[in-house]
N, C-alpha and C positions, 0 to 999 in steps of 0.2 A: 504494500500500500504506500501510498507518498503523504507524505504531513506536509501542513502547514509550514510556510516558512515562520511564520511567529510562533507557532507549537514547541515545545518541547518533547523529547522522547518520555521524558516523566508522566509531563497530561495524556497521552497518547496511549500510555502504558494504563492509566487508570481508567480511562475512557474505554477501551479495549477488554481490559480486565473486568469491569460490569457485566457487559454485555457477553460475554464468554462464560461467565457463570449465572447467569439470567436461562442461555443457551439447557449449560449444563442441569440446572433445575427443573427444565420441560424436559428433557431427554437424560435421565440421569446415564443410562447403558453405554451411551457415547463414551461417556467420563470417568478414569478412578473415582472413588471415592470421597478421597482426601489424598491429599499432599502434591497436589499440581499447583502452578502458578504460570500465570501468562508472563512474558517478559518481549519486552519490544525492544532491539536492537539497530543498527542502521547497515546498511546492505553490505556495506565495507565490512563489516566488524563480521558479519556472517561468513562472509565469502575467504576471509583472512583465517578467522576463527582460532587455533591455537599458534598457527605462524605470525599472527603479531607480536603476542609476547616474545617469539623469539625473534621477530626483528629488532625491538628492542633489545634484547641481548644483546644481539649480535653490534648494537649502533653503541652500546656500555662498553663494548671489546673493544671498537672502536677506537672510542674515547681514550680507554686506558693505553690503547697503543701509540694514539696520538701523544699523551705527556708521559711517554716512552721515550718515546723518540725528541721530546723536547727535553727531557733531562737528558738526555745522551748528546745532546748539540751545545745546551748549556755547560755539562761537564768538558766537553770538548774546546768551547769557547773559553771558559775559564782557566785551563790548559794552555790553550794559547795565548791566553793578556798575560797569564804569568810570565810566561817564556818572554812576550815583546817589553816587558817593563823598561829596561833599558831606552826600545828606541821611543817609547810612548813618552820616557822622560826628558828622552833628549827633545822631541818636541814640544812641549812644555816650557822646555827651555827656552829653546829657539822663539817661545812666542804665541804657539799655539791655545789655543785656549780652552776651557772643558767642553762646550759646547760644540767643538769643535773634532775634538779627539773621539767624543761621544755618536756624530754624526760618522766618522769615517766605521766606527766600531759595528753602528748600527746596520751603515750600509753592506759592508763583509755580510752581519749576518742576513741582509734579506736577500742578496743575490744568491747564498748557501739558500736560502728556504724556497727560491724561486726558482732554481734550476733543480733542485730536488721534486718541488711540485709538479713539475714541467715531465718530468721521469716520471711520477708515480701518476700523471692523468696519463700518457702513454701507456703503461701496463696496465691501467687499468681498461684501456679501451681493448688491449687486447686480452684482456679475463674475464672483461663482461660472459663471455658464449660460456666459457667453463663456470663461470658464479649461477648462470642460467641453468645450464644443462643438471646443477647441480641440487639444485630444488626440487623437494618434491612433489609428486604430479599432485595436479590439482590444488596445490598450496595458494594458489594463485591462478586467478580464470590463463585460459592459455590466450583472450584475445589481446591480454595484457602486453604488449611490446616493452621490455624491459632495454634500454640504453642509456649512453650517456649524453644529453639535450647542454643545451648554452646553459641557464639555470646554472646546471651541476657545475660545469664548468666552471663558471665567474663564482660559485661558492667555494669549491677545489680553488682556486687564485686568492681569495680573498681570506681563505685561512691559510696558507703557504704565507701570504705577507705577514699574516696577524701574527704567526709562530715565529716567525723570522724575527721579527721585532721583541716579542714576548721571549724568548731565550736569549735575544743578543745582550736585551735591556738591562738586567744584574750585569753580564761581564761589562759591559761598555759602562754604566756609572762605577763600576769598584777600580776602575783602572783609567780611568778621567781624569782622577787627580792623583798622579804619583808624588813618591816622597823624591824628591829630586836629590837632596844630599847622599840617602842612603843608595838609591839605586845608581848612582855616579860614583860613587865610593866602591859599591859591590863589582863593575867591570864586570869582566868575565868570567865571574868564577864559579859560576856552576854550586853554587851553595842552597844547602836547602831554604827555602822559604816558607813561613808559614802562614802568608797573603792568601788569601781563599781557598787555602785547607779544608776550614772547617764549613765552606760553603759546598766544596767538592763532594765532602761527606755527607752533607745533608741530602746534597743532590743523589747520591750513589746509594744512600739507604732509599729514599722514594722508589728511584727506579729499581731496587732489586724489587721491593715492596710489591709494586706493580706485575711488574713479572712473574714475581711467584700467584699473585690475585691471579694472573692469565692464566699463570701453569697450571693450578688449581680446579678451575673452568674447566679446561682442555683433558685433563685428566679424570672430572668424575663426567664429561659428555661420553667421552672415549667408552669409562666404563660401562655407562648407561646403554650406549651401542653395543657393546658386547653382550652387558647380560639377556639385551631385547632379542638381538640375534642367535643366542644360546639356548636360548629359553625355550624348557621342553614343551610344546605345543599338544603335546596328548593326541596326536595323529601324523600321517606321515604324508608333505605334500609335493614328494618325490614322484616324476613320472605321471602326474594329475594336471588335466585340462579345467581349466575355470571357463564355463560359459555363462554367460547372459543373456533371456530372449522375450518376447514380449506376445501372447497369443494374438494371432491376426485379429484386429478389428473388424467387432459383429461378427465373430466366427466362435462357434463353440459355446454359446452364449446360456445352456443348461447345465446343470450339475454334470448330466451322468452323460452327455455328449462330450465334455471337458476331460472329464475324469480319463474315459477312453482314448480318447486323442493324445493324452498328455503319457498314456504308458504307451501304447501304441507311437509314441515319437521315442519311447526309451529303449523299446525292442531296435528299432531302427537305429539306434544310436548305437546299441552292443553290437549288433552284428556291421561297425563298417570296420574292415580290415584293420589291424593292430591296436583294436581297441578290447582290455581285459573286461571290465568292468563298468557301467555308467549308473548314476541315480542324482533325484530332484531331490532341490532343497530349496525351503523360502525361509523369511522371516529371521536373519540373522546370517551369520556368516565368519565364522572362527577365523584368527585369534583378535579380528576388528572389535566384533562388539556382537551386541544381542537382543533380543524384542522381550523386553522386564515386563514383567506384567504380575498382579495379585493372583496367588494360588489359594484354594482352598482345599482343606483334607477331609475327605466327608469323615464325620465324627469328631473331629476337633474342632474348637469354638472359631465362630466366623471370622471375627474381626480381629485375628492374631500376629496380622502382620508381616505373612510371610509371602516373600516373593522371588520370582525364580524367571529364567530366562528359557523362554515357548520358541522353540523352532520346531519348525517343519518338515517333515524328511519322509522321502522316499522307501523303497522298500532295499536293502542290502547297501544303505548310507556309510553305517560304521564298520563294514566289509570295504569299502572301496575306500573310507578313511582308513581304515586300519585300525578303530578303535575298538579297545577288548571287552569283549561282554565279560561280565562278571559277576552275575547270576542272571538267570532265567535266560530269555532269549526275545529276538528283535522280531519287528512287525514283519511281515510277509506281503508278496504282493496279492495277492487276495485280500487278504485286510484293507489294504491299501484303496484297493478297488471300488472295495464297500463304503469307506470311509466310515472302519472303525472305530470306538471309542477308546484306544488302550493307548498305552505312552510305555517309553524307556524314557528311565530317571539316570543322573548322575550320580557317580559316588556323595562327591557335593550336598549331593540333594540327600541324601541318605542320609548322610551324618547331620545333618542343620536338621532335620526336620521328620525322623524316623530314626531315633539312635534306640541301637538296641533292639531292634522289633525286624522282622521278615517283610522288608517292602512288599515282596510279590502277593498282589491282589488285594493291597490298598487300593483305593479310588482318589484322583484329585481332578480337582474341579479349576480351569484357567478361565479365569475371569470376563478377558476380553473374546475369548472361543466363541460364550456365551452370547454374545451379543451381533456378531458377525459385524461386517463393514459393505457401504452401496457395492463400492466395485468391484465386489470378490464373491465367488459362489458359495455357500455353505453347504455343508452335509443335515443331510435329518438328524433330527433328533437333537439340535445342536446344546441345547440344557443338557444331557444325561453326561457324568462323569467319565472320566478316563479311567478304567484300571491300570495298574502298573504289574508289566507282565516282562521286564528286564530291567538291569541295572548295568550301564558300560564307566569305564573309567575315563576322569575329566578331562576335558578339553581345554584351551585358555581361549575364553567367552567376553573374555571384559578388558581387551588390549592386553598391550606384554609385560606392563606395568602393575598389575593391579590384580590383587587375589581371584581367584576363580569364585565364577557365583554358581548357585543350585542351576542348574540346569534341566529339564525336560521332552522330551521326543515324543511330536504324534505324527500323524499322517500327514504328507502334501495333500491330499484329498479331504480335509474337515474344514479346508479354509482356503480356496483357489484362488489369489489373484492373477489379476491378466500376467503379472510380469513372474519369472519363474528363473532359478537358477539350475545349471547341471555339472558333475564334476564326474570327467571322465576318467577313468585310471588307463592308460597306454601301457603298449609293453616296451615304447623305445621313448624317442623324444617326442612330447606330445605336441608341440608344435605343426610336428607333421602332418599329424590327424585333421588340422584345423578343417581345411579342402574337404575332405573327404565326408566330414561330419555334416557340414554345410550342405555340401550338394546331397549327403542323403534325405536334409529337414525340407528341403527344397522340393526333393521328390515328392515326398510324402505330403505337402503343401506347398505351391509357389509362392505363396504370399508368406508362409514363415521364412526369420530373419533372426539372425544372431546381432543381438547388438553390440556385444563386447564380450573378446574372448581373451584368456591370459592363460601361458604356462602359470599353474599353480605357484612356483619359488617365482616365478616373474611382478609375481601382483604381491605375495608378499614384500619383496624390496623396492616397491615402488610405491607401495601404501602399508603394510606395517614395520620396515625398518628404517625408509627415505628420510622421515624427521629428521631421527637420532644421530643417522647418517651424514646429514647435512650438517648440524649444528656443533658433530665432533668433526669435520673435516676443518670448518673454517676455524671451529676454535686452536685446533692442531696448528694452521698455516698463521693465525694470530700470536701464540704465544712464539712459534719458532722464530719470528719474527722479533717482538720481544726477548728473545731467548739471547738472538743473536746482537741487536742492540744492547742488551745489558751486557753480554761478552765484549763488545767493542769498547763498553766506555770503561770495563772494569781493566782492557788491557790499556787502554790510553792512560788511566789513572798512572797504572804501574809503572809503563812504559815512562811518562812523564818524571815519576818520582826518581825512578832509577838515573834519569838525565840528570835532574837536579841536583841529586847528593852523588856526583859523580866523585867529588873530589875526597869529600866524608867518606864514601867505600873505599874509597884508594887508599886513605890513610889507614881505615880501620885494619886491611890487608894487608900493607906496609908493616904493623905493628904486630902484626901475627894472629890477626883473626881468621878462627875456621871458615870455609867458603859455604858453610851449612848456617855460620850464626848470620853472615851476609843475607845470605836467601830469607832467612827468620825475618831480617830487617826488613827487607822489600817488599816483604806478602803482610808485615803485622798490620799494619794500620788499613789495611783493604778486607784483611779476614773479621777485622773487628766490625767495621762497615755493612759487609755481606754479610755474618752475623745475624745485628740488629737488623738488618731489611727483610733476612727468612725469617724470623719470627715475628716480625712486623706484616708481613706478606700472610702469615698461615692466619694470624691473628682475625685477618680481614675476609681470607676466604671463611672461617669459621663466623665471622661476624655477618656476613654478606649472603649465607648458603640459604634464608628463609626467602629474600628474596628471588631467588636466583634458581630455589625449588618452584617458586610460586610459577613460572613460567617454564619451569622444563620439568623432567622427573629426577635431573642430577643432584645430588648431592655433594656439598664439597666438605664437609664433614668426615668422610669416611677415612680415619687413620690410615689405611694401604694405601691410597691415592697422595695423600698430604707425603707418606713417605718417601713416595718412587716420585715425587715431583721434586721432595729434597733432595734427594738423590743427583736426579737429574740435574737439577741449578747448582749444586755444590761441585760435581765432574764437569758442567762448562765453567764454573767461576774459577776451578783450580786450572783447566786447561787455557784461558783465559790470560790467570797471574801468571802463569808458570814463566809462559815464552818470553815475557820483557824482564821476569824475575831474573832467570838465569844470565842475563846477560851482567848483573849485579855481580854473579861469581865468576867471571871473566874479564870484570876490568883489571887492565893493568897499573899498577900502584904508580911506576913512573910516569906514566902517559899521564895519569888524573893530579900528580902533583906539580906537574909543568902548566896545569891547567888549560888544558888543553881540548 
């Protein structure tokens, strides 16, 4: 529906919500009971649905990798005013004035930020197809053209200047006004300073800080994709065709015309060449999700609450899934035919809601059966209960995240709608089948049509792993990124220090220091840094993971993840110091006292 533009979605939602329970008071059968609520959303928010959260995510990663990389320019710049103090003072000398020193300082760093920008809109126009291709289906209607327009562009330019400026601005005021005596005194002598030290340090805990928030991201997405991927599904959807079909319009339009046609297409489906097995299923569709509905158990009290997810199935369902009966036994096509009253229950369902007791030939009663729907044919009798005359082992019914719910099995035949699914079991790749499966529904009807057909593993990783998939790839490609800038600035730190106290190592070796207490020297004040920034960093992912669940299923909480991501940051930060360290145990003591 379209609202007012002076409307709000709130009045909209009230106004709506009356009249929908006004509905439900003349027709109560239409309606649960209790516990619905109308909610009015805007089309965007539907169509996005759990993928906006994570583009916000993804736009938080971002973020954090953008003053990544601003501490890593800032530590760099600050590196370098220490290193030019000298000629910074000589112009000062000469006349120069702050404002002046200021503008050349600033300008360095925005032509750094603008020819960097100029690179990362470049790569980025050629990652667009792979950032696309990387999405998953339907996350985002397809008629969406996803590029990079002017907009982006001049916003991409106009934070390249901003950062440019924003990083230069600490080094270029700290080094605007030199102490001119001391640094014309100091010449060239390669002596330690401890001029923006302690700003280096601040800067190098933030950024570890950051990086480990990313590693942390990237490490419980990872997991989350593993365990979705892992995750025993209580069926096997190896070598199974997924189809889709929709019965021809005004064709079939009685019960027991339906009924016929619809087995009558599944004989035809078993017998086309290298196909083992076929059977229909509606109302649900493992490990997506499920049709909940209120169950009742004739003999326990009505309103107790209990509710269970109703699919549909065919006759030799959990034969061609592969799922194990585990007492009694499944529906038959005869049953099927009749559109019997009998169901197979889940273990699930067993334990929540018959602990202790012999399910077989209990009776329960599904609430919405009861009522039928316009578009869909019903069976007689549609009030009289289900007996339960099997029980199979569960399936994952409520996505790959989220405990298995009671589940239920009755006939395709008690509840026909037009659209109808089939899952074929092949004995090779079922792709192949697809032709053949076709042209035989074709025979059997011209006007029947497959709407959408998927290798079974195909449709899983395009619709229940593609999220998780997506949201640990990028966060993978973010932190490495990060990973790799805090590597960079933590060897420039080194690199830098070692330059400085060139002449101080020289002596101290001259004097007969070990070339191990050297190394000790050149990595302390960086380990103490890296340090405080990993537990400054874990501190944040533990602080940060309510939110960060709120929109994904990750957790950054989980102690193995926090570990191997220490891990990780601690083997690049050591491989990092290492290589500018060791050149610390290689100076030569003559060379560093000729100052040289």
């Amino acid at each position: 529906m379209r609202i007012r533009p002076e409307s709000s979605l709130g009045a909209a939602n009230g106004e709506l919500d009356g009249f929908v329970r006004q509905i439900a008071h003349d027709h109560p059968e239409m309606f649960p009971r209790e516990g619905f609520e109308v909610k009015v959303e805007t089309l965007n928010d539907t169509l996005l649905g759990q993928f906006k959260g994570t583009l916000f995510l993804l736009f938080g990663a971002v973020a954090l990798l953008l003053l990544i990389g601003c501490g890593n320019v800032s530590i760099l710049m600050l590196a370098r005013g220490t290193a030019r103090q000298q000629e910074l003072g000589m112009r000062a000398a000469l006349g120069a004035t702050r404002l002046r020193i200021v503008r050349q300082l600033l300008t360095e760093a925005v032509l750094l930020s603008v020819t960097g920008g100029a690179l990362g809109m470049g790569l980025a126009y050629l990652a667009i197809r792979l950032i696309v291709g990387l999405l998953p289906e339907y996350s985002i209607p397809h008629e969406v053209v996803i590029n990079l327009n002017i907009p982006v562009l001049f916003f991409s330019a106009a934070v390249s200047v901003a950062i440019g400026i924003l990083a230069g601005l600490a080094p270029a005021l700290q080094f605007s006004r030199p102490h001119l005596n001391a640094i014309l005194q100091a010449g060239d002598s390669r002596t330690i300073t401890s001029r923006g030290a302690k700003v280096r340090s601040v800067m190098i805990v933030a950024q570890v800080a950051l990086t480990v928030l990313l590693l942390a991201g990237a490490g419980a997405a990872m997991r989350t994709f593993l365990e979705a991927y892992t995750a025993r599904l209580g069926f096997d959807p190896h070598n199974s065709l997924l189809m889709f079909m929709e019965v021809p319009e005004h064709s079939y339009t009685t019960w027991q015309t339906r009924s016929q046609y619809l087995d009558t297409l599944m004989e035809k489906i078993k017998a086309t060449p290298g196909v083992l097995d076929a059977t229909a299923f509606n109302a649900g569709l493992p490990p997506m999700g499920m049709w909940r509905q209120p169950v009742h158990l004739v003999g326990a009290p009505a309103d107790d609450g209990r509710q269970s997810g109703v699919m549909l199935v065919s006759a030799d369902y959990f034969a061609v899934q592969r799922i194990p009966l585990l007492q009694g036994r499944t529906i038959t096509r005869a049953e099927v035919l009749h559109g019997a009253h009998l169901t197979v229950v889940s273990q699930t369902f067993v334990q929540r809601y018959l602990p202790g007791v012999n399910p077989i030939g209990h009776q329960v009663v599904p609430v919405a059966l009861q009522h039928g729907f316009p578009e869909a044919l019903t069976a007689p009798n549609p009030q009289q209960p289900y007996e339960i005359v099997g029980v199979v082992a569960d399936v994952r019914n409520d996505g790959l995240h989220q405990p298995i719910q009671p589940q239920i099995y009755v006939p395709t035949t008690v509840l026909m709608f037009p659209g109808l699914s089939f899952l074929v079991r092949t004995a090779g790749d079922p792709r192949l089948a697809m032709h053949d499966i076709g042209t035989g529904m074709r025979a059997l009807d011209q006007n029947q049509a497959v709407t959408q057909e998927y290798a079974f593993e195909d449709f899983l990783s395009m619709f229940a792993w593609s999220h998780d998939r997506f949201i640990s790839i990028l966060f993978a490609v973010f932190s490495a990124v990060a990973l790799g800038l805090a590597a960079i600035g933590l060897f420039s730190v080194v690199a830098y220090s070692v330059e400085q106290r060139t002449r101080e190592i020289g002596i101290r070796i001259a004097l007969g220091a070990p070339r191990s207490n050297v190394l000790q020297l050149a990595l302390r004040s960086t380990a103490w840094t890296t340090g405080i920034g990993l537990i400054l960093g874990i501190g944040l992912s533990i602080g940060l993971n309510d939110s960060v669940h709120k929109w994904t299923q990750s957790s950054m909480r989980d102690a193995g993840v926090l570990s191997i991501i220490s891990a990780v940051f601690l083997i690049a930060s050591i491989v990092a110091c290492i290589v500018p360290a060791r050149r610390a145990m290689r100076v030569d003591p003559m060379v560093a006292l000729r100052g040289n």
